[in-house]
LOBADO-351174 format. One record per residue: residue number from 1; residue in one letter; x, z, y of N, C-alpha, C, O in turn. Coordinates in pm, whole numbers, always signed. Each point is the difference from the previous one (the first is absolute). Last residue first. Layout:
N
{site NUM 'A' {X Z Y} {X Z Y} {X Z Y} {X Z Y}}
...
***
This chain:
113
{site 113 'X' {-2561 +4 +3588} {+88 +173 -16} {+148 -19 +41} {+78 +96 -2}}
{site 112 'X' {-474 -422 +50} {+122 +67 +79} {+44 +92 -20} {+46 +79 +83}}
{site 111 'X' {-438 -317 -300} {-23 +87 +74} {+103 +34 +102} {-35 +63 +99}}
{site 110 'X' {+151 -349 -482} {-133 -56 +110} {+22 +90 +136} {+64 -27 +102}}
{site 109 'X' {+154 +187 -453} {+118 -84 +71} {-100 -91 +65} {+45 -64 +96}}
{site 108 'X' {-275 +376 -399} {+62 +70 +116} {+90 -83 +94} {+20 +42 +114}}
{site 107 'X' {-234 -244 -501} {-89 +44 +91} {+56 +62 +130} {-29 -33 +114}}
{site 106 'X' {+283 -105 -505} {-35 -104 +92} {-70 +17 +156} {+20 -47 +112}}
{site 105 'X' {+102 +402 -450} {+93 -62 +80} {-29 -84 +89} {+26 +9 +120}}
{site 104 'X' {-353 +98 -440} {+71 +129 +81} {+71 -28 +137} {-31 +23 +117}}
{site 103 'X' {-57 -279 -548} {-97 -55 +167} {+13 +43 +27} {+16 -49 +111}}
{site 102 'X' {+238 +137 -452} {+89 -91 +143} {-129 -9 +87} {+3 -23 +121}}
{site 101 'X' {-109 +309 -442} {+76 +72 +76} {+100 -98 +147} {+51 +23 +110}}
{site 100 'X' {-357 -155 -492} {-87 +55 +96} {+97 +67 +107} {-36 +16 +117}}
{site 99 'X' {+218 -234 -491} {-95 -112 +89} {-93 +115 +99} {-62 -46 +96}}
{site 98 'X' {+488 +118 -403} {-91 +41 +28} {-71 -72 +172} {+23 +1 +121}}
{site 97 'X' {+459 +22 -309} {-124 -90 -135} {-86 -1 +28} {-54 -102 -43}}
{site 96 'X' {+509 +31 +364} {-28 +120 -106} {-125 -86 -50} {-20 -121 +4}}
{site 95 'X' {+491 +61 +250} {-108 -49 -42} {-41 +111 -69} {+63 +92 -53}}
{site 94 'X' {+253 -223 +469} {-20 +108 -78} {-136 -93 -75} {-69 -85 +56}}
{site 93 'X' {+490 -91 +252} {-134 -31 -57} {+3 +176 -113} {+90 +63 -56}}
{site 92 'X' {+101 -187 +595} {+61 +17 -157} {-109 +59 -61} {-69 +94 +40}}
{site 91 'X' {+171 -358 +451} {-87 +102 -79} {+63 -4 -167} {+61 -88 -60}}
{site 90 'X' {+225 -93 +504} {-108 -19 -40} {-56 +102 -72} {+54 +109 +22}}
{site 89 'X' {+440 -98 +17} {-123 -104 +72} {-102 +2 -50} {+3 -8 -123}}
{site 88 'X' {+484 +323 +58} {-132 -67 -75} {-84 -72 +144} {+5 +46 +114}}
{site 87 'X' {+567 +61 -124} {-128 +21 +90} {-113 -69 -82} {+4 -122 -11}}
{site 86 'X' {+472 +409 -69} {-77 -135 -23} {-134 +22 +53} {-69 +103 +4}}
{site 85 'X' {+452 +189 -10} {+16 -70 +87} {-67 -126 +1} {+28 -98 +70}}
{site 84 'X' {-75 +510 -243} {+100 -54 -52} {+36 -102 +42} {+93 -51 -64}}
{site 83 'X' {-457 +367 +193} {+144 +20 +51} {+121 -34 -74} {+106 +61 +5}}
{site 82 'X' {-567 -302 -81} {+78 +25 +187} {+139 +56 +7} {+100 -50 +51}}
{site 81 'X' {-345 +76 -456} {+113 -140 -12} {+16 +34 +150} {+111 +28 +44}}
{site 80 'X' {-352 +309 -148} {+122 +24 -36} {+81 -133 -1} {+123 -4 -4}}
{site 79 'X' {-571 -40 +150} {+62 +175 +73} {+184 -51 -56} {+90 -48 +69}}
{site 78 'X' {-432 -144 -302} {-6 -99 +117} {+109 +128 +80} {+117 -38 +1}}
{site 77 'X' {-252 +256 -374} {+71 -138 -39} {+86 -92 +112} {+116 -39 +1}}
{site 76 'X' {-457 +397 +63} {+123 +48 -64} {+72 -95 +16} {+76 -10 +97}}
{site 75 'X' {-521 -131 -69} {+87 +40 +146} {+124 +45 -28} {+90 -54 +64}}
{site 74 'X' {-346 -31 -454} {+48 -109 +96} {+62 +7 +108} {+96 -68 +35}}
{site 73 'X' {-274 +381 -301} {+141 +5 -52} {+64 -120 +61} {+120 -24 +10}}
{site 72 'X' {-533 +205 +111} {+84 +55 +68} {+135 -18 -53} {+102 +49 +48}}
{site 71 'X' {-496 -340 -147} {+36 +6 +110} {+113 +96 -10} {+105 -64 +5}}
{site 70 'X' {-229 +168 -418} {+71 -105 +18} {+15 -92 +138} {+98 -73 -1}}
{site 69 'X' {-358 +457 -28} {+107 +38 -85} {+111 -115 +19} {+107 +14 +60}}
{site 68 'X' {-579 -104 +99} {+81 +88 +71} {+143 +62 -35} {+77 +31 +91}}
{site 67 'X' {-413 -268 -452} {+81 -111 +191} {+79 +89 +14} {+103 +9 -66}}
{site 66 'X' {-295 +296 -228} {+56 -21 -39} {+116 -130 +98} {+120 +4 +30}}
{site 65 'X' {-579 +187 +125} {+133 +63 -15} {+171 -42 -64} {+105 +19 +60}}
{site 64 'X' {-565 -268 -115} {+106 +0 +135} {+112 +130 +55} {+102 -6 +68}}
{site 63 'X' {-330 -15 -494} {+88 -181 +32} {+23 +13 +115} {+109 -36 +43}}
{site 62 'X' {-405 +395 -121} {+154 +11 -84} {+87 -127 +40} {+113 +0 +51}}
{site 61 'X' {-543 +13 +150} {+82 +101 +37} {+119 +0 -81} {+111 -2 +54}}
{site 60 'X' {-400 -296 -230} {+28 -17 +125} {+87 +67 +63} {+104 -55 +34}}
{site 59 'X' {-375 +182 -434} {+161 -98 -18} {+30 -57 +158} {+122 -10 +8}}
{site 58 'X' {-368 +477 +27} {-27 -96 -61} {+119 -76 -29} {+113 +34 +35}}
{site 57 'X' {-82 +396 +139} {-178 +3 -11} {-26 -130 -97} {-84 +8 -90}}
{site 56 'X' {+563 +327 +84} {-73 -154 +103} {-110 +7 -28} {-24 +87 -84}}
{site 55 'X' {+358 +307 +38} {-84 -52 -50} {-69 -93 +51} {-74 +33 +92}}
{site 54 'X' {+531 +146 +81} {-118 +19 -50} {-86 -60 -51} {+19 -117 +33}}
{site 53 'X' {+465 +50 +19} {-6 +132 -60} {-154 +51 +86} {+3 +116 +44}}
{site 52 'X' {+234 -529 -353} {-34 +33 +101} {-61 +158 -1} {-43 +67 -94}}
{site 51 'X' {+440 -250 -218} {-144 -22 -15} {-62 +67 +142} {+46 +110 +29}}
{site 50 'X' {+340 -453 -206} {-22 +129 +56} {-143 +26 +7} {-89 -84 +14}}
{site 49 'X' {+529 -262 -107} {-179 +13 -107} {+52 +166 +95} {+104 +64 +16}}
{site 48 'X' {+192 -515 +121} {-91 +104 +26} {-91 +34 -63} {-103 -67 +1}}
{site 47 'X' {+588 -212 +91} {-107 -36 -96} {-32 +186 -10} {+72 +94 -32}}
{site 46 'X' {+255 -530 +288} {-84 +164 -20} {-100 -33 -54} {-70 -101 +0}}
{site 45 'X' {+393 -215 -48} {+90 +80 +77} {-79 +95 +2} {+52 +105 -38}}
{site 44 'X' {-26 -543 -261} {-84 +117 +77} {+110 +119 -5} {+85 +45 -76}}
{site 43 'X' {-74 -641 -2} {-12 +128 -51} {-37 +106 +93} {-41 -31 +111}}
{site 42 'X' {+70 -446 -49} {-51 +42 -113} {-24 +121 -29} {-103 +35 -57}}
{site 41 'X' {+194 -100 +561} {-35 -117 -85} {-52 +43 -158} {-109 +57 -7}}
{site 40 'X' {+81 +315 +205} {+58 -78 +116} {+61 -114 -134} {+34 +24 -116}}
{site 39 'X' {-459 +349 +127} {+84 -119 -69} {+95 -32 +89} {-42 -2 +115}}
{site 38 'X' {-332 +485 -164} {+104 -121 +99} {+114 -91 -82} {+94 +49 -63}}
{site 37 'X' {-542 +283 -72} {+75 -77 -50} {+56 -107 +105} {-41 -115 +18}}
{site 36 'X' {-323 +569 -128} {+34 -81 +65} {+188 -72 -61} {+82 +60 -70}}
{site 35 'X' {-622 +248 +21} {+119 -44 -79} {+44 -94 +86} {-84 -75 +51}}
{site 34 'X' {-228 +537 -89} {+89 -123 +81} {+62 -34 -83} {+55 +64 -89}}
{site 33 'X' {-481 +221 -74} {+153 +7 +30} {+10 -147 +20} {-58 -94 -53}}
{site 32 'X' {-367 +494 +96} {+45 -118 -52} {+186 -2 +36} {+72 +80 +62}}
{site 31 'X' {-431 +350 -203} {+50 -61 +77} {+92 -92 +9} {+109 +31 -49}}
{site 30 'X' {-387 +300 -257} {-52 -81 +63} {+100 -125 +117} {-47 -111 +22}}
{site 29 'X' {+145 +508 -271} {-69 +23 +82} {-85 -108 +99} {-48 +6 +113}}
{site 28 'X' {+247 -18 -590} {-20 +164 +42} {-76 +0 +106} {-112 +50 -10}}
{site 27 'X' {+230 -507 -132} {-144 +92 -68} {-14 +134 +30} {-109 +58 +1}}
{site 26 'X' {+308 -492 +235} {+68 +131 -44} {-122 +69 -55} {-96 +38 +67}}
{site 25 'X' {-9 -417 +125} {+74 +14 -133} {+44 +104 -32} {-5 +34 -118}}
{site 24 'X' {-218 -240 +535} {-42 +94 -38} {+63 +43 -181} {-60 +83 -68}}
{site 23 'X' {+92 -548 +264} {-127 +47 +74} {-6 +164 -90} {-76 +8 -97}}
{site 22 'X' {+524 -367 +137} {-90 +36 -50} {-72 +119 +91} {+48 +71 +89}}
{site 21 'X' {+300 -470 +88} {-66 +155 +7} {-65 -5 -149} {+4 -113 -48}}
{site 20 'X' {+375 -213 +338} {-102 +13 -58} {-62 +128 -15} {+43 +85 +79}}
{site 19 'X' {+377 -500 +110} {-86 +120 -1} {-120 +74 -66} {-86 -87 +15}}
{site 18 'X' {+591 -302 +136} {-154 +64 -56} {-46 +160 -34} {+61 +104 -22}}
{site 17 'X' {+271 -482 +327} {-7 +138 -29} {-145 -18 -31} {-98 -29 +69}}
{site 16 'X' {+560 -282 +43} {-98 -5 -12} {-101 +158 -80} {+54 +59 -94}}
{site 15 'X' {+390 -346 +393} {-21 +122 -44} {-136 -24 -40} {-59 -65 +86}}
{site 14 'X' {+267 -259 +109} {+119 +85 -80} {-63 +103 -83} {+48 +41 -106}}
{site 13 'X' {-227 -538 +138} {-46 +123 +96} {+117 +78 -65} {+43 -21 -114}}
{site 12 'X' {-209 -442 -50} {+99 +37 +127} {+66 +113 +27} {+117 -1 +40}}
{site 11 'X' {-362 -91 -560} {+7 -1 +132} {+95 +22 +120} {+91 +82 -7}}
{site 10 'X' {-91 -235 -467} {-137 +44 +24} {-31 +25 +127} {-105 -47 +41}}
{site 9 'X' {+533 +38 -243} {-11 -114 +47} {-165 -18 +54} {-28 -84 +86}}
{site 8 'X' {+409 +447 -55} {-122 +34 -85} {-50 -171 +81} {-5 -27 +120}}
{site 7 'X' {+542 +231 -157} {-178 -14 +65} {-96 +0 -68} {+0 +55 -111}}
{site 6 'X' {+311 +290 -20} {+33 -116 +26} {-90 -52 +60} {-102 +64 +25}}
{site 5 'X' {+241 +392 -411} {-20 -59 +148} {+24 -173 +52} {+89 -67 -52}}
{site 4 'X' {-254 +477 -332} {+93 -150 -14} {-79 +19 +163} {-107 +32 +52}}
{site 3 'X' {+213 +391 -444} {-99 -45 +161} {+36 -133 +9} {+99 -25 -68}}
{site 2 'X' {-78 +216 -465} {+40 -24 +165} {-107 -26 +136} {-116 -35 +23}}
{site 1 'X' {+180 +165 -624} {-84 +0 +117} {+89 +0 +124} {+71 +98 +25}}
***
């Protein structure tokens, strides 16, 4: 078993970051867990299972908790090539699964958040 590093012919982008949730799994107390996954070309540099620390109401709430995990490993990211002297452009793709949680998104980037 290895890490393999290199481009990734699939896509442009340096950095690419998925994401995900389950809805309430932890059977003790109910409460869901993040999962997150930063690629820089093939291989992976962070990789996140944590389990959130309250109880979400629905799969919505968890999936977007979980965005938020991986937004903040984006800013990290974007943060630390700066003080390496490389400059990111543009937006850096996060994907996740949950169709109710991007109308979430969609909705609020209408509104002007």
């Amino acid at each position: 078993m290895k890490l393999e590093y290199g481009p990734d012919e699939d896509t442009e982008e340096l950095f690419v970051t998925f994401c995900d949730a389950d809805h309430g799994g932890n059977p003790d107390n109910r409460k869901s867990t993040s999962g997150v996954l930063v690629k820089v070309g093939r291989g992976a540099v962070i990789w996140i299972s944590k389990l959130q620390s309250i109880v979400m109401l629905s799969t919505t709430e968890a999936e977007h908790m979980a965005g938020v995990v991986g937004g903040k490993e984006i800013c990290w990211l974007r943060n630390m090539m700066l003080e390496l002297g490389y400059k990111v452009i543009g937006p850096l793709q996060l994907w996740m699964d949950n169709q109710s949680s991007m109308s979430v998104e969609r909705i609020l980037n209408i509104m002007g958040r």
